[in-house]
C-alpha positions in Angstrom: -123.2 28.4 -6.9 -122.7 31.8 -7.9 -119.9 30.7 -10.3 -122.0 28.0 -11.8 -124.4 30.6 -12.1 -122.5 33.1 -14.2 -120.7 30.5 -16.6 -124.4 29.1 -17.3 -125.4 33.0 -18.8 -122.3 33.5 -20.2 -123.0 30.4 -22.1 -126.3 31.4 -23.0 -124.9 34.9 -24.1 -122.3 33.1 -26.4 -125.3 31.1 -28.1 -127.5 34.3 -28.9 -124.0 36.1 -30.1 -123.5 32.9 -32.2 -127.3 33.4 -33.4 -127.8 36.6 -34.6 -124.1 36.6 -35.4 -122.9 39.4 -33.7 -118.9 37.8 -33.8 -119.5 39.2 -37.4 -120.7 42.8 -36.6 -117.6 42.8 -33.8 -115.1 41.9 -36.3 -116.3 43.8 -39.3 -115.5 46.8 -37.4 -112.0 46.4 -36.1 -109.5 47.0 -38.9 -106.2 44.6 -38.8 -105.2 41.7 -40.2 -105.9 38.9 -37.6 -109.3 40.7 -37.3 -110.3 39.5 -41.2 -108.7 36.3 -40.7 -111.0 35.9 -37.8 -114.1 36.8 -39.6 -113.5 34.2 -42.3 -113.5 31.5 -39.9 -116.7 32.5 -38.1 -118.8 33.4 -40.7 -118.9 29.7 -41.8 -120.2 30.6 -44.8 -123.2 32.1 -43.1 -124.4 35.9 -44.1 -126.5 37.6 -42.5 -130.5 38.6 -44.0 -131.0 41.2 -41.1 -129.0 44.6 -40.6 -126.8 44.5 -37.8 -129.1 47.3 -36.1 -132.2 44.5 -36.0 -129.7 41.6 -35.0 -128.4 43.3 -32.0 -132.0 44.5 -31.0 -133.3 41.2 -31.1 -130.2 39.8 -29.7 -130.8 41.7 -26.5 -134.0 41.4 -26.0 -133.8 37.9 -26.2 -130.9 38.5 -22.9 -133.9 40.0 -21.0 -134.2 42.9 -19.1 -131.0 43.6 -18.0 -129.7 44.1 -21.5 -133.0 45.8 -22.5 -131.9 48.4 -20.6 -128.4 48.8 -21.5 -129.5 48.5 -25.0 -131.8 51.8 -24.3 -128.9 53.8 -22.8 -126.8 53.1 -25.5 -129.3 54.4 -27.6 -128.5 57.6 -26.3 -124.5 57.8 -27.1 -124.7 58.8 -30.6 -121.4 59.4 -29.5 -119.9 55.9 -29.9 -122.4 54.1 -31.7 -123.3 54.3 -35.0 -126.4 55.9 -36.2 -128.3 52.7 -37.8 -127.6 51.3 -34.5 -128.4 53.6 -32.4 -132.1 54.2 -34.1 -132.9 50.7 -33.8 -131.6 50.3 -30.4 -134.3 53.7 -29.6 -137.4 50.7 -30.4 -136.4 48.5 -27.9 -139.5 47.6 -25.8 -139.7 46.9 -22.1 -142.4 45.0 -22.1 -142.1 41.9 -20.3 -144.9 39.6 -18.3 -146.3 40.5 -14.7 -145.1 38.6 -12.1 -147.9 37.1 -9.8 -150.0 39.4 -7.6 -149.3 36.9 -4.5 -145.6 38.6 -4.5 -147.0 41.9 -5.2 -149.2 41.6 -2.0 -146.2 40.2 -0.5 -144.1 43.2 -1.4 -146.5 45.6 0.2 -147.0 43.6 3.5 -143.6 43.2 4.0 -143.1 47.0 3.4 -145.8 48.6 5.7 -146.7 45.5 7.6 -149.7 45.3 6.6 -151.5 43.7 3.3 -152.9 45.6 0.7 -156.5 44.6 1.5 -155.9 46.1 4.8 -154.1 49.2 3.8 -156.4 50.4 1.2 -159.9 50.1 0.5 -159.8 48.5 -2.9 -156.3 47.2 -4.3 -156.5 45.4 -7.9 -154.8 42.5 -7.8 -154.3 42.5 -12.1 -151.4 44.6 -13.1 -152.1 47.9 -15.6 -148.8 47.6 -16.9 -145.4 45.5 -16.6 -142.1 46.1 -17.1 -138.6 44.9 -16.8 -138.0 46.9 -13.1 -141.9 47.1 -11.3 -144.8 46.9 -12.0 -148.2 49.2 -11.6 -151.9 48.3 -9.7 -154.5 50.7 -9.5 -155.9 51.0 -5.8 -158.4 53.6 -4.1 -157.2 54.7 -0.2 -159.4 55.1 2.8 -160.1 58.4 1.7 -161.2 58.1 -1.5 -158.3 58.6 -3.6 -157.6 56.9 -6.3 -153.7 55.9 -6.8 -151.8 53.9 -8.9 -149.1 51.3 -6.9 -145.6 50.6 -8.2 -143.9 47.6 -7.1 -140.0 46.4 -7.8 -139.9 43.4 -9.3 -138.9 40.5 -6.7 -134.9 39.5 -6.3 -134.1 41.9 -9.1 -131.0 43.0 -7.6 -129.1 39.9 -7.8 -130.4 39.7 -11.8 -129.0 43.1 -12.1 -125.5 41.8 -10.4 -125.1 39.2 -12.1 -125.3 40.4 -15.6 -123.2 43.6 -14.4 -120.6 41.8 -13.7 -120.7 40.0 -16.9 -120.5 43.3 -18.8 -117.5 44.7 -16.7 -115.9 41.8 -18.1 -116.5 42.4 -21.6 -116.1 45.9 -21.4 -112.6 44.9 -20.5 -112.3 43.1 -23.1 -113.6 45.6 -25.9 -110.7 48.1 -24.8 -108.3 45.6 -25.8 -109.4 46.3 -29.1 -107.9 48.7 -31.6 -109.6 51.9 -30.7 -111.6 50.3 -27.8 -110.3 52.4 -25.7 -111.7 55.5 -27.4 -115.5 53.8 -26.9 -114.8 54.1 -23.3 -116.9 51.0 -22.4 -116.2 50.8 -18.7 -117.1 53.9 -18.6 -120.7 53.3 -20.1 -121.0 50.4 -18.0 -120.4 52.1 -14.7 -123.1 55.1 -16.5 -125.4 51.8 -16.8 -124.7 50.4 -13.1 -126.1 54.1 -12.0 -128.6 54.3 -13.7 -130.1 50.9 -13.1 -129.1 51.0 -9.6 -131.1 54.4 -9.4 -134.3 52.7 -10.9 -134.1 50.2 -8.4 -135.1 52.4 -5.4 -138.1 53.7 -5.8 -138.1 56.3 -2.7 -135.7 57.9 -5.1 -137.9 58.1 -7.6 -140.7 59.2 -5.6 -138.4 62.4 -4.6 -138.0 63.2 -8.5 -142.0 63.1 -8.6 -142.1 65.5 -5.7 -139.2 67.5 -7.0 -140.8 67.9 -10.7 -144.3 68.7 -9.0 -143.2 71.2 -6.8 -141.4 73.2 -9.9 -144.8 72.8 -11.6 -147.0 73.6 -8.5 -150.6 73.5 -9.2 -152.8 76.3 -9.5 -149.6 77.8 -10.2 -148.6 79.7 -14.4 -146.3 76.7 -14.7 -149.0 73.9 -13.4 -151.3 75.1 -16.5 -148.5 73.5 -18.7 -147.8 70.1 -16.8 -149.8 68.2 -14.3 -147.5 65.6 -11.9 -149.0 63.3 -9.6 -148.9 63.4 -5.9 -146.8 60.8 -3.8 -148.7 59.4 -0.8 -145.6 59.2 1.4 -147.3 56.8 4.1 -147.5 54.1 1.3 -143.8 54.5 -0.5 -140.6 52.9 0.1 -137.7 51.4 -1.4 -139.9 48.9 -3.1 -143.2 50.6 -3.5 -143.9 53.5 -4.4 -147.9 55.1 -4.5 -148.8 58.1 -6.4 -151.9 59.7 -7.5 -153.6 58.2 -10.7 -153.6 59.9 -13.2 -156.2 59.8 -16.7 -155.2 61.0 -19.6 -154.6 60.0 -23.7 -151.3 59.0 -24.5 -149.4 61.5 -26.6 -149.1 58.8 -29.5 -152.8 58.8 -30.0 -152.8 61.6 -31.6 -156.4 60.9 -33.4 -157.8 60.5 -30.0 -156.2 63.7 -28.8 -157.9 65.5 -31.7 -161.5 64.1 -31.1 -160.9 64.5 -27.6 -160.9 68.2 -28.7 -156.9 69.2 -28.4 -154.9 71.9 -30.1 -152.0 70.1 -31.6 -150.0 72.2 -32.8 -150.1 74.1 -29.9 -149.7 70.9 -27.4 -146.6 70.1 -29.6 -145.1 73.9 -28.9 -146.0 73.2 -25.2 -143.8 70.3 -25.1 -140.7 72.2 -26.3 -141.5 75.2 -23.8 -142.1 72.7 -21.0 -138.4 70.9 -21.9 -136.3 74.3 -21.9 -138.4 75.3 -18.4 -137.2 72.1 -17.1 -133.8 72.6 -18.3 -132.7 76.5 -18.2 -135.2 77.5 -14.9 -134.9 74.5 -12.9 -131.5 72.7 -14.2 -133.7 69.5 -12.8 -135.3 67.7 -15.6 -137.6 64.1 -16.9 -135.1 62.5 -19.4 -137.5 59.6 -20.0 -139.7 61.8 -22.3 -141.0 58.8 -24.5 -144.8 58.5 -25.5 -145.1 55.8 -22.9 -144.7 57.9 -19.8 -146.1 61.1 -21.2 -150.2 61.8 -21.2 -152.5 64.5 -21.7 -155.2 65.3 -19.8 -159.1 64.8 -21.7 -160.5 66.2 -18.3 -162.8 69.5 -18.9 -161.2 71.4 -16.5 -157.7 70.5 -17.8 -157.7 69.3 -21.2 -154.7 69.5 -23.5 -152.0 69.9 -20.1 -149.1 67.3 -20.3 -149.1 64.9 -18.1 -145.6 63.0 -17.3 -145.3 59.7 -15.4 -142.8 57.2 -14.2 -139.9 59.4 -12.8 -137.0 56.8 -12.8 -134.9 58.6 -14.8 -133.9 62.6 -14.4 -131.2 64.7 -15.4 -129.6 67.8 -12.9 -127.6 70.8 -14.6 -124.8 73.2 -13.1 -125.3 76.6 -13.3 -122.4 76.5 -15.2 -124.2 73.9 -17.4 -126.6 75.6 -18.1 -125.2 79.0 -19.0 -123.0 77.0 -21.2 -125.8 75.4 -23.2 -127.8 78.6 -23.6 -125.3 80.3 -25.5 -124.5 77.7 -27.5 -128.2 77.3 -28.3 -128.6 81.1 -28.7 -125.2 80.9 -31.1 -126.3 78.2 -33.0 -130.0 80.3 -33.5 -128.1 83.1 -34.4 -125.7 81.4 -36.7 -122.8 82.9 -34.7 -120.4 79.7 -35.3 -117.1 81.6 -34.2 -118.9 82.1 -30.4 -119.8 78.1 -30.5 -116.1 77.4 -30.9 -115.0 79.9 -28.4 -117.1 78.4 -26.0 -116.0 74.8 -26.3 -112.5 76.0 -25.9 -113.4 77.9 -23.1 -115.1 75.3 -21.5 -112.2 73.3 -21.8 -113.9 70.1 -23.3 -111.3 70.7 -26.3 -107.4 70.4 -26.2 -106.6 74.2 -25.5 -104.4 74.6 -28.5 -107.7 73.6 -31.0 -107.4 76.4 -33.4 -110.2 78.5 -33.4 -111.5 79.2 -36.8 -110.8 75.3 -37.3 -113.5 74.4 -35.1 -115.6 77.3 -36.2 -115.5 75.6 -39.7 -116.5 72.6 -38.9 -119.1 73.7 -37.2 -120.2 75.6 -39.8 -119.9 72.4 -42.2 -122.5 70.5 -40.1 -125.0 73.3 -39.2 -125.4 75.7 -42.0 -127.3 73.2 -44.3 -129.8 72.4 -42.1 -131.0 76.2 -42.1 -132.2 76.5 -45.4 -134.2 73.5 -45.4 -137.8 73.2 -45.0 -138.8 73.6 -41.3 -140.1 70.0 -42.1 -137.3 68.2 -43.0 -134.6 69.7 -40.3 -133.8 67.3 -37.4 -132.1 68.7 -34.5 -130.9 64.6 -34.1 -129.3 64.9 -37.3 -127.5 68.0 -36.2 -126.1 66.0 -33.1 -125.3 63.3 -34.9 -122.7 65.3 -37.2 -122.0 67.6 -34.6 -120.5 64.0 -32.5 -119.0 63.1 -35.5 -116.9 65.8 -36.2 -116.4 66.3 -32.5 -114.3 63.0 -32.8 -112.0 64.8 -34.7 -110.6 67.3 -32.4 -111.1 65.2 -29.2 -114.0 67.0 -27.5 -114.7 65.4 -24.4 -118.7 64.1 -24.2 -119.4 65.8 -21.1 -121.7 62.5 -18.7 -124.1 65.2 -16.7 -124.8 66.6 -21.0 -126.0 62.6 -22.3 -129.3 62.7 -20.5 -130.0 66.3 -22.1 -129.3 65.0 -25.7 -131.6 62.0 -25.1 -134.0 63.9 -24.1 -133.9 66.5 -27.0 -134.1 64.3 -29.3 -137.5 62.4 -27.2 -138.7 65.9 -27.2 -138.2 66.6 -31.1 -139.4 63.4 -32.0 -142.8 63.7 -30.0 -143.0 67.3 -31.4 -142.9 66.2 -34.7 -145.4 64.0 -34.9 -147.6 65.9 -33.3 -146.8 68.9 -35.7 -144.6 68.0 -38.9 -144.0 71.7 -39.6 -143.1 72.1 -36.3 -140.1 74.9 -35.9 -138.3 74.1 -32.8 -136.0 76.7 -33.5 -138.5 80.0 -33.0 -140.3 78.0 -30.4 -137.2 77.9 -28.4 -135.0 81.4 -29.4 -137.6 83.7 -27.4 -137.3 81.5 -24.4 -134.0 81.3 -24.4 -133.3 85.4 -25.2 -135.3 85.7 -22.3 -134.0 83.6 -19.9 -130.5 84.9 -20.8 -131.3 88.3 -20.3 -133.0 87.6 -16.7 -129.6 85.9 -15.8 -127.3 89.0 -17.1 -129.3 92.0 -16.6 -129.9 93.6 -13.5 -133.1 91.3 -12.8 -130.1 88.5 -12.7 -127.9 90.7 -10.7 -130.9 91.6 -8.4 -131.1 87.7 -8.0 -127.7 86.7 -7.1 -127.1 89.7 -4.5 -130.3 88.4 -2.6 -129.0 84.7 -3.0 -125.4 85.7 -1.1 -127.0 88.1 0.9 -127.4 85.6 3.9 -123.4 84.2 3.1 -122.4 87.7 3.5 -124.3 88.6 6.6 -121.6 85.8 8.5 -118.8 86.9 6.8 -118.7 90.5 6.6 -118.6 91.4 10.7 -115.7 89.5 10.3 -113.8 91.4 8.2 -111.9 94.0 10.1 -111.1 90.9 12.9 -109.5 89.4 10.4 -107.4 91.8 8.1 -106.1 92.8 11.8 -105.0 89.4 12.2 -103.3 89.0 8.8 -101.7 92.3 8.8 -99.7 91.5 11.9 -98.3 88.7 10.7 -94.6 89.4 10.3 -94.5 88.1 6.8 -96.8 90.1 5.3 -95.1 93.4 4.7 -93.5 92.6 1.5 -96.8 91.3 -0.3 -98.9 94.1 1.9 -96.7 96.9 -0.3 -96.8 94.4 -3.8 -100.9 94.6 -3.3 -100.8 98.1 -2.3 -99.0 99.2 -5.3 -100.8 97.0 -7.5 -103.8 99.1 -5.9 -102.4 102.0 -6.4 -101.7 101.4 -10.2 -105.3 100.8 -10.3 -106.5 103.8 -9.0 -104.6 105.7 -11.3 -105.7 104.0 -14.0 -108.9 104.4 -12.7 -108.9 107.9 -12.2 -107.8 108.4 -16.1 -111.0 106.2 -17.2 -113.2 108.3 -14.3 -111.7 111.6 -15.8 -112.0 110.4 -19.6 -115.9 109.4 -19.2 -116.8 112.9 -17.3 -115.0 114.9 -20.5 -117.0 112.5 -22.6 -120.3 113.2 -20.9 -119.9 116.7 -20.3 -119.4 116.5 -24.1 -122.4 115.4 -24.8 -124.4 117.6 -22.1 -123.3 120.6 -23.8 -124.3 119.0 -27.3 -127.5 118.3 -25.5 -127.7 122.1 -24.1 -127.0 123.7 -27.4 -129.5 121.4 -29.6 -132.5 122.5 -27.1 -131.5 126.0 -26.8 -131.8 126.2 -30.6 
C-alpha cells in the first residue's frame, strides 16, 4: 500500500511540475547541450505569463503542507537560491483549514485521559487559528486561567514521511546535475527532516517557551522588553501543548499599535535590542520572528512590550559562535574589512591559502556602498545577499548552526522597517555590541570565566601533585622532562629580560613623574 501510495503523489507532483512548468525553470538553469535540447521539447510551445518566483510558490502550495514548509526554509538559503526566488518563497502562507474539534477532543483525551470538558472548565471547541502542523483553542482551567491549547494535527507523521522520502529522491537526483552538487540538496533536505521533525513534538517546543521565558524572567530589566507565556506542564505533551493566553495587537497593525497609544519608533529599536540579547547574552534565540507569531501588549500595565508566540523554531550559538559574529558585526560597523577577512580565515570556513587582501576586497566591494546611502534605503538583506554571492567565489563554507541567525536578521529588519522606515539598525546595534564585547574581554569577562571553572578546578587541582608524581616516575619520561625543562628555562630568561626591561621603563617614567611635581 505504501508503494501505491507514494507512486500516486509522485504522480500528482509530476502534474503540478507540468502545470506551472517548473521542467522549464529546472532546465533553464543548467547549462549544456542536452539541457537546451531538452527544454525545446517540453516547452511545447508553451511560455510562461508568471515569473518563475510566483510559479514555484503556487506550485507548492498547491503540494500542501509539507512543501509549504520546505518552501519557507528554503527561503532562508539565500545561499543557493536566487534572490527573486527566495523573496517570493518568504510569502508563502500556512494557512490551511482546521480539522474537526471531535479529533481535537480526541487528541487531549487520549493524552491526559481525560476530555477536555473534564480537564478544564471551559474548552472552545472552534479553533483561533490553523495551520499546516496544530492547531490553537482557547480554554480557561479550574483556576481561572485563561490558556490557549495547541494540538498536532492528526497522522501527520506518516504525511511528513511520505513526502520526505520523495524529496530524498529528488535531491538525489538534482546532484546529478551539473553543479548540483554545489546546492547541497541532501543536505537541505536532511536541515528540512529536522526541522519538521522538531515542530512535530510539541514538549519540545514547550521547553523553548520555558527556556525564552526564563531568559526574559518577569518583573525582571529584561521582562520589561518581552513578555513569554507560561507553559501549564500538567496539560502538555508530545501532542498538546497549553500555555498561557496571551492579548496583544499584532506587530503588522501598526495603525492600531499607534491608536492603541505605542511609541513606534521606539517599539521598532526594542525589536533590534531584543534580537542581539537573544543572540550575544543567551546564544538561545526565536528564529520564527514573522509578524504572525509576534504581538504587543495594549494592556495598561504593559503596553508597547513584545510579545512572541509559537516557539517551534529556535536557534542555539557556541560561544565560539558568537564571539565570531560579534566581531564581524563590530568590523563591519567599523568598516574594518581587513579584520572581516582575517576572521573568516581564521575560522577556517575559507580554504586556508585564500589570500587575504583578496577577500578583504571583496568585501569591501559589497559593503562600502551601502554606507553612504540613506539610512532608509540600506538593507542589511541586501548586504547578505552579495555577501553569499561573492562568498561563492572563494568557497566559504555556509556554516548550518549560522542559517537560522540570517533568517532571523532579516525577519528582524524587515519588521523594524516597517515600523520605522528611517530606522538605523546599525547605531541601534554598535553600542550593544561594544558593550557586550568589552564584558567578555575585560576583567568583568575574566571575573566571569574564573568563577565559571572555579568548581572544575576545585576536582582537579588536589590532584595535581598525585599525579605529576606518577608521571615523573615513569621511566620514559626523562628525556621529554629535560626538553620541557629547558624550554622552561628559555622562558624564564626571556622572561626575566621583559620583567627587567618594563621595571627600567617604569622607573623611567617615575622619575619623569618625580621631577615634573617637584618643579
Amino acid at each position: 500500500m505504501r508503494i501505491f501510495s507514494s507512486l500516486g503523489r509522485l504522480l500528482k507532483i509530476a502534474l503540478v511540475v507540468f502545470r506551472y512548468q517548473l521542467d522549464e525553470l529546472v532546465l533553464s538553469s543548467i547549462r549544456s547541450p542536452l539541457a537546451t535540447r531538452l527544454l525545446r521539447l517540453v516547452r511545447l510551445g508553451r511560455k510562461p505569463r508568471l515569473s518563475r518566483g510566483v510559479r514555484l510558490r503556487k506550485a507548492l502550495e498547491e503540494l500542501g503542507p509539507v512543501f509549504v514548509k520546505f518552501g519557507q526554509v528554503l527561503s532562508t538559503r539565500p545561499d543557493i537560491v536566487p534572490h527573486d526566488i527566495a523573496h517570493e518563497l518568504a510569502s508563502l502562507q500556512d494557512r490551511v483549514p482546521p480539522f474537526p474539534s471531535e479529533q481535537a477532543a480526541a487528541f487531549i483525551e487520549a493524552s491526559f485521559g481525560q476530555p477536555p470538558e473534564v480537564l478544564f472548565a471551559h474548552f472552545e471547541r472552534e479553533p483561533v487559528a490553523s495551520a499546516s502542523v496544530a492547531q490553537v483553542h482557547f480554554a480557561v482551567l479550574h483556576d481561572g486561567r485563561e490558556v490557549a491549547v495547541k494540538i498536532l494535527r492528526p497522522r501527520m507523521l506518516d504525511v511528513i514521511e511520505n513526502d520526505l522520502r520523495l524529496m530524498d529522491v529528488m535531491a538525489r537526483l538534482v546532484e546529478r546535475i551539473p553543479d548540483g552538487k554545489r546546492l547541497r540538496p541532501r543536505e537541505v533536505v536532511d536541515e528540512f527532516d529536522k526541522y519538521l521533525h522538531d515542530e512535530l513534538d510539541l514538549q519540545k517546543e514547550a521547553a523553548n517557551c520555558s527556556q525564552l521565558r526564563r531568559n526574559f524572567e518577569p518583573g525582571s530589566a529584561r521582562g520589561e522588553l518581552l513578555m513569554v507565556p507560561e507553559v501549564v506542564w500538567e496539560f502538555t505533551s508530545r501532542n498538546v501543548f497549553t500555555m498561557q493566553r496571551m492579548r496583544g495587537i499584532q506587530v503588522s497593525q501598526i495603525d492600531r499599535l499607534r491608536a492603541a497609544g505605542v511609541d513606534i519608533p521606539r517599539l521598532a529599536q526594542t525589536g533590534v535590542e531584543i534580537f542581539f540579547t537573544q543572540v550575544f547574552s543567551d546564544g538561545f534565540f526565536h528564529a520564527d520572528m514573522h509578524p504572525g507569531n509576534i504581538y504587543v501588549s495594549d494592556e495598561p500595565a504593559t503596553l508597547g512590550r513584545y510579545i512572541a508566540l509559537d516557539f517551534g523554531i529556535v536557534g542555539s550559538l557556541s560561544e565560539f559562535d558568537k564571539n565570531y559574529l560579534a566581531q564581524n558585526f563590530l568590523a563591519f560597523f567599523r568598516r574594518d574589512y581587513r579584520r572581516v577577512a582575517q576572521l573568516h580565515i581564521e575560522s577556517g570556513w575559507v580554504p586556508a591559502d585564500t589570500r587575504e587582501e583578496e577577500l578583504e576586497g571583496a568585501v569591501r566591494a559589497v559593503c562600502e556602498p551601502y554606507f553612504d546611502r540613506p539610512l532608509s534605503e540600506i538593507s542589511l538583506g541586501q548586504v547578505l545577499l552579495r555577501l553569499f554571492q561573492t562568498s561563492r567565489r572563494f568557497n566559504v563554507e555556509i556554516q548550518p548552526q549560522l542559517v537560522l541567525l540570517q533568517k532571523t536578521l532579516l525577519n528582524v529588519e524587515g519588521m523594524g522597517r516597517e515600523l520605522d522606515p528611517d530606522l538605523d539598525l546599525w547605531r541601534t546595534a554598535k553600542p550593544f555590541l561594544e558593550k557586550w564585547m568589552h564584558q567578555r574581554m575585560g576583567l568583568a569577562g575574566l571575573r566571569s570565566k574564573l568563577k565559571q571553572e572555579a568548581s572544575q578546578w576545585a576536582q582537579f587541582l588536589p590532584e595535581l601533585p598525585r599525579l605529576a608524581h606518577e608521571r615523573l616516575k615513569r621511566p620514559d619520561y626523562g628525556p621529554e622532562l629535560m626538553d620541557e625543562l629547558r624550554r622552561l628555562r628559555r622562558a624564564q630568561e626571556q622572561g626575566n629580560r621583559w620583567t627587567a626591561t618594563l621595571a627600567g621603563v617604569l622607573a623611567l617614567g617615575l622619575a619623569v613623574l618625580l621631577w615634573a611635581l617637584m618643579r
